[in-house]
N, C-alpha and C positions, 0 to 999 in steps of 0.2 A: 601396544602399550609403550614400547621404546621410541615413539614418535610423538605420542602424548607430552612424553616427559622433558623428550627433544628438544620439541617448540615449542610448548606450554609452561616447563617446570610442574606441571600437574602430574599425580600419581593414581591410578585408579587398576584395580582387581581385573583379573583376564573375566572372572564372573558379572563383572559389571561392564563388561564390552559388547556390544549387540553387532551383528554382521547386516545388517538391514540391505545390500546388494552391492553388488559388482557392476561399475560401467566402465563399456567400453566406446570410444569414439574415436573418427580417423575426421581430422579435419588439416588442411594443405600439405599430406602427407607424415603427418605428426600419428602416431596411434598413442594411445592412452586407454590403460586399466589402471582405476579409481575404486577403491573399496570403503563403501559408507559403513561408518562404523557410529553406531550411538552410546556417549559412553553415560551410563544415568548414576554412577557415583566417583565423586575421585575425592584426593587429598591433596594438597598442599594452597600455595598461591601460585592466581598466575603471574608471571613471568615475562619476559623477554631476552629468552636464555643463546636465541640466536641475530643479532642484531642487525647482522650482515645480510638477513633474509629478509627479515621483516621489518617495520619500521615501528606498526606500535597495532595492540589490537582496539576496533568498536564494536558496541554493542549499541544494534538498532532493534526497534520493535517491528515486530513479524510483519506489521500490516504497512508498514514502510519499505520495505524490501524493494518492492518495483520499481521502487520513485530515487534509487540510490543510481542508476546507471547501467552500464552495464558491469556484469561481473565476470571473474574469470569463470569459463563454459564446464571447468569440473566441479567451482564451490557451487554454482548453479543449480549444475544437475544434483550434487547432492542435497540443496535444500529441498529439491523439490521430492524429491525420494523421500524426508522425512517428514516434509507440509506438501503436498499435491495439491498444483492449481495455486500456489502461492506467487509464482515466478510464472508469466505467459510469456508466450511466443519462443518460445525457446528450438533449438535444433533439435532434430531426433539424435536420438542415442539407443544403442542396445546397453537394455538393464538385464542382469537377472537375480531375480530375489531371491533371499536367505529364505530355506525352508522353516525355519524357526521362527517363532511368532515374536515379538522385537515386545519391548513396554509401550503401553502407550503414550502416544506425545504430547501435551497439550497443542493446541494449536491457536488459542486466543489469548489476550492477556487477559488477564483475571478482570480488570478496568472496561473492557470491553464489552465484555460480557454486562458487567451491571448499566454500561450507561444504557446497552441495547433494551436490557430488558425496564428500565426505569422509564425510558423515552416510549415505551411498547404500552408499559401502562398508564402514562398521559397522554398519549395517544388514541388510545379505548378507551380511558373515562371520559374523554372530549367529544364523544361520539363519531369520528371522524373514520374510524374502522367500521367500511360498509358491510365485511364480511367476514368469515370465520379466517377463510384462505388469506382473508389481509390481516387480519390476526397474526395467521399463524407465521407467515413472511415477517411480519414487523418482529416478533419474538424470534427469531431466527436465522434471517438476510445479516451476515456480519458485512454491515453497510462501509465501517473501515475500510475493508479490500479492494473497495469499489474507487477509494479517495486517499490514495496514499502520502500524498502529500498534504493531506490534513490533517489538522490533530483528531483524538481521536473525542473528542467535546464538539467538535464542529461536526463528525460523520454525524454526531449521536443527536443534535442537536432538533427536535420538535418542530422549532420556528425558523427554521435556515433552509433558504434549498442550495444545495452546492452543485455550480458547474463542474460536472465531467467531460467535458468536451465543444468545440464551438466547430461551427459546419463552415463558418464563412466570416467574416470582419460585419457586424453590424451595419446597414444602410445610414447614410449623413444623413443629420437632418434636412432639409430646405433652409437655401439661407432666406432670410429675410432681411432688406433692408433699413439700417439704422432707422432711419425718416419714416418707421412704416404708423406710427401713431400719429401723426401732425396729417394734417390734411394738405395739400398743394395749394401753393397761393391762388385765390378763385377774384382776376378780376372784378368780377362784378360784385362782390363781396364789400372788397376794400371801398369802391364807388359809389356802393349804396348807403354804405357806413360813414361816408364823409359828407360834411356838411355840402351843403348846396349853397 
């Protein structure tokens, strides 16, 4: 709670602090134990009570997370401790979990959720859902996570398909040559066409 208030200027009840795990990780000789903590009420405003530490805080949406870079390897691990499968590719680390059952977290935005399920049913009234199973995927597949640098109108989008990755630089076309519509001067052409 003294670290809350630290960095944040935010105040929140030791009742309101969830222990969600403990990680540990040895990376170039560095050890580090990291305790995720979720806090689900505080007071005040936040702040920038230490300036010399930090520079200023952002707020991205969960389904953009990938597509920020890389992060430092404990804010990391702890997102992922509270969204699993949010952040891939990540180092191993030893976790070990609070035995106490933490609140649940949301893990969509609210937005997300409706455009999935709005695009799910123009989707099946277009008849375009061959099967139950593609049904139940369209209502369900959060297609954002897939596409994180897109918005989330464009994941959701019916009529769009979005590039997630390219294998290779597309083939050139064939050139063709400017002159390819005229025909080549055809002696006997000109010859025939002139007076005698």
């Amino acid at each position: 709670m003294r670290e809350l208030a630290e960095e944040t200027g935010l105040t929140a009840g030791i009742g309101d602090a969830h222990l969600l795990t403990v990680l540990h990780d040895d990376r170039a000789d560095v050890r580090r134990l990291s305790a995720v903590v979720r806090i689900s009420a505080w007071a005040g405003r936040l702040g920038l009570p230490e300036p010399h530490r930090f520079r200023r805080w952002e707020w991205h949406d969960l389904h953009a997370l990938s597509a920020l870079g890389v992060l430092f390897a404990p804010t990391a691990h702890a997102l992922e401790a509270v969204w699993p499968g949010v952040l891939r590719g990540l180092l191993p680390v030893h976790s070990y979990p609070h035995a106490s059952t933490p609140p649940v977290v949301g893990g969509e935005p609210a937005e997300a959720v409706r455009m999935r399920q709005e695009m799910a049913e123009r989707v099946i009234a277009g008849g375009w859902a061959p099967s139950d199973a593609v049904e139940d995927a369209l209502r369900t597949v959060p297609r954002h996570r897939f596409t994180p640098e897109s918005p989330l109108r464009t994941a959701y989008d019916d009529d769009l398909a979005i590039v997630t990755s390219r294998d290779a630089a597309p083939p050139k076309p064939p050139t063709v040559p400017s002159r390819c519509c005229a025909p080549p001067p055809n002696p006997y052409w000109s010859r025939a066409a002139s007076p005698a």
